[in-house]
N, C-alpha and C positions, 0 to 999 in steps of 0.2 A: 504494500500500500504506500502511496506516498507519504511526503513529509508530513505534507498539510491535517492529514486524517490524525497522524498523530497528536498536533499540537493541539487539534480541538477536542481531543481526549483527556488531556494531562492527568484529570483525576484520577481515571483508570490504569493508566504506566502508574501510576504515583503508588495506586494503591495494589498494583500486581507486585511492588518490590519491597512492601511490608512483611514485616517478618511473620505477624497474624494472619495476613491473608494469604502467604502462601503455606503457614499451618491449616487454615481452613481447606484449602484446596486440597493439601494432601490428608487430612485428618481419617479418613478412613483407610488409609496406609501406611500410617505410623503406629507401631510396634504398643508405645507407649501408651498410648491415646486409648488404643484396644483392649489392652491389659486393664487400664483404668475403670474404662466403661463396661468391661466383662467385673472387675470386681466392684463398683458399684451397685451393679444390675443384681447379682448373686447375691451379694451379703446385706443389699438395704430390703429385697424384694423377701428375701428368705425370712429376717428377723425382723425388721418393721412392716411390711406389706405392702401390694399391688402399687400404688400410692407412688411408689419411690422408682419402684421399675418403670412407671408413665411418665415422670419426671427424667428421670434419667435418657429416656429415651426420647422424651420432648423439647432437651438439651439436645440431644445428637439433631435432632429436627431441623431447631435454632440455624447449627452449625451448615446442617445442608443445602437448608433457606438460602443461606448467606453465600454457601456457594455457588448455587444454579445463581444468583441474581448478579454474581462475578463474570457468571458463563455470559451472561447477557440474555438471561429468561424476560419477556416479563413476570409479572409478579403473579398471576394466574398461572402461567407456566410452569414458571419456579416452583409455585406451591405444588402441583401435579406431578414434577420430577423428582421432588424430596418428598412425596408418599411411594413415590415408586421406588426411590432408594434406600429408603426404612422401610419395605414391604417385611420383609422380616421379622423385622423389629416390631411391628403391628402385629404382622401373624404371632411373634410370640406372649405377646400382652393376649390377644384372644386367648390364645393355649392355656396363660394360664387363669384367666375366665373363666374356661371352660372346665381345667380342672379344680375348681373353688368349687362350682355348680356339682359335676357329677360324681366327685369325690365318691362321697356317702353312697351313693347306688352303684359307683364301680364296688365299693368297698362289700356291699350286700350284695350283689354279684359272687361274689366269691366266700363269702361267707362271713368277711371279718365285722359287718355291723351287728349278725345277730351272736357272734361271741362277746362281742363288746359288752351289748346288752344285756347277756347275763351276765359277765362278769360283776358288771353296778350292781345289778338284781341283787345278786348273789353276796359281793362284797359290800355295797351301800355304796359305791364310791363311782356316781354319777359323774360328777363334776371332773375325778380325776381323771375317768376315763375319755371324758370330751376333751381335758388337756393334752388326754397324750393323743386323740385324733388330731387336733389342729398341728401337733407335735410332728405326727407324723405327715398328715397335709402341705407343711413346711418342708419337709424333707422331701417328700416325691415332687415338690413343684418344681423346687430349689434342684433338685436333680437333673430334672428335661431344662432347666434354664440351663445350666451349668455345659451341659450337650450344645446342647443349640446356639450358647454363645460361642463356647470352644469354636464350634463350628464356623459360627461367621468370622470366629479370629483367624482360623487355616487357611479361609478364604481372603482374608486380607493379608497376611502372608504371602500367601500363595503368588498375589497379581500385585504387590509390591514391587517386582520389580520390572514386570512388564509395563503398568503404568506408568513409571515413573518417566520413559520416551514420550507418552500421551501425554501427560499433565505440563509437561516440558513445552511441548509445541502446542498446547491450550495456553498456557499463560504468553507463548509469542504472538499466538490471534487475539488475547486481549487487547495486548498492548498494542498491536498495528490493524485493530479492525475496529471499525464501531461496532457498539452493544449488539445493535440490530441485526447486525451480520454476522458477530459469534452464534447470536441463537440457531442461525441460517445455516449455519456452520456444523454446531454441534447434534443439534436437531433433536428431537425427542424421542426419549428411551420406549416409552412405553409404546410408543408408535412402531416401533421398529421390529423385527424380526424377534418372537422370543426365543431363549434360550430353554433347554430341558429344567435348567436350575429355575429359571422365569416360572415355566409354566409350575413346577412344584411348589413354589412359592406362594404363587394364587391358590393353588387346590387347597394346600395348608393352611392358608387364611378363610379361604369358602368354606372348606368342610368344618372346622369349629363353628366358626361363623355360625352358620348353618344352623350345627347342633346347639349353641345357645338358644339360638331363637326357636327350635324344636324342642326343649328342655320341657316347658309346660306338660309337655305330650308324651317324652319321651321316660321324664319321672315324674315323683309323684310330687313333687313341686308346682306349687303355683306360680303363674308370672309375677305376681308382688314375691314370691318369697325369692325366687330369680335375683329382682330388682335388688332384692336385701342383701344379699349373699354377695351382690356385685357396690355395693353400697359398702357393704363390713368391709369389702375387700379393698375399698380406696380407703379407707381411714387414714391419716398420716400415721399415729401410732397404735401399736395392739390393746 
């Protein structure tokens, strides 16, 4: 591009050779970054609740915002490419929705609600045995979290360092295109061809999905006690 285009940009040269924006830009390729927001996610979600894993992950949000609108999104745009790239991240908050909801009937399924419940019968000890259900409710959610982050940290690993030529010559059409034309450039994700990982990403978020809103149907819960159980589970604290 010529001269000219740059000099009616400055902001954006200005702001591609920030040390934070070109964190933002790589932040789902930084080692550290992952580590952080895997142990976040794990140990606020596990001992304080849902609450903190939606925060945490409405931080990473923040950061992606901030990136497509580098890319040269506009801000409708922007918003629809930072759901597409926390799809994940969404699917796993449903997940664990889902597991809050169907706990108790996966658990009756198998047997463990009607041991529980004699055991209270039996010992009087109601209360402690609801402690160690949500005890253990914590432990299998905090488990598939634990999977699933791992997961998305391999995969930043993984393209770490093939990215890192991409984000190179993305931040050179910042600086030498206008906004308008990055967008034109970059183009949108979800538009585009999906990948096997894509499509399983949607199915994983459908199919809970899904089963949330089947819950009424599916146990013997009502949709206000649905609503509750997704209510308990935003609390900030236990």
């Amino acid at each position: 591009m010529s001269k000219t285009i740059v000099e009616s940009k400055p902001e954006i040269a200005k702001a591609t050779h920030s040390g934070f924006t070109n964190w933002v830009i790589h932040h789902d390729d930084n080692l550290w970054f992952n580590i952080f927001y895997i142990g976040l996610a794990v140990v606020l979600s596990i001992w304080l609740g849902l609450f903190w894993l939606v925060a945490v992950v409405a931080v990473h949000g923040v950061f992606e915002m901030y990136r497509q609108l580098l890319l040269g999104h506009s801000t409708g745009n922007a918003f629809l490419e930072t759901l597409w790239e926390i799809k994940l991240d969404i699917g796993l908050i449903i997940f664990a929705f889902w597991l809050g909801i169907y706990l108790d009937f996966i658990f009756g399924i198998v047997g463990l609600s009607a041991g529980a419940r004699v055991a209270a019968n039996v010992g009087g000890r109601a209360a402690q045995t609801g402690a160690r259900a949500a005890v253990w409710q914590r432990f299998i959610r905090g488990f598939f979290i634990t999977i699933d982050d791992m997961g998305l940290a391999l995969k930043a690993l993984g393209r770490r360092r093939s990215k890192k030529e991409k984000t190179r010559e993305v931040q050179e059409i910042i600086i030498q295109t206008p906004r308008d034309e990055v967008a034109k450039e970059q183009g949108s994700s979800w538009r585009k061809k999906y990948s096997t990982g894509d499509w399983l990403a949607l199915m994983f978020c459908g199919i809970f999905l899904l089963l949330i809103l089947l819950a009424p149907l599916l146990t013997e819960k009502s949709a206000m006690e649905v609503l509750k159980i997704i209510a308990e589970d935003m609390k900030p604290f236990p």
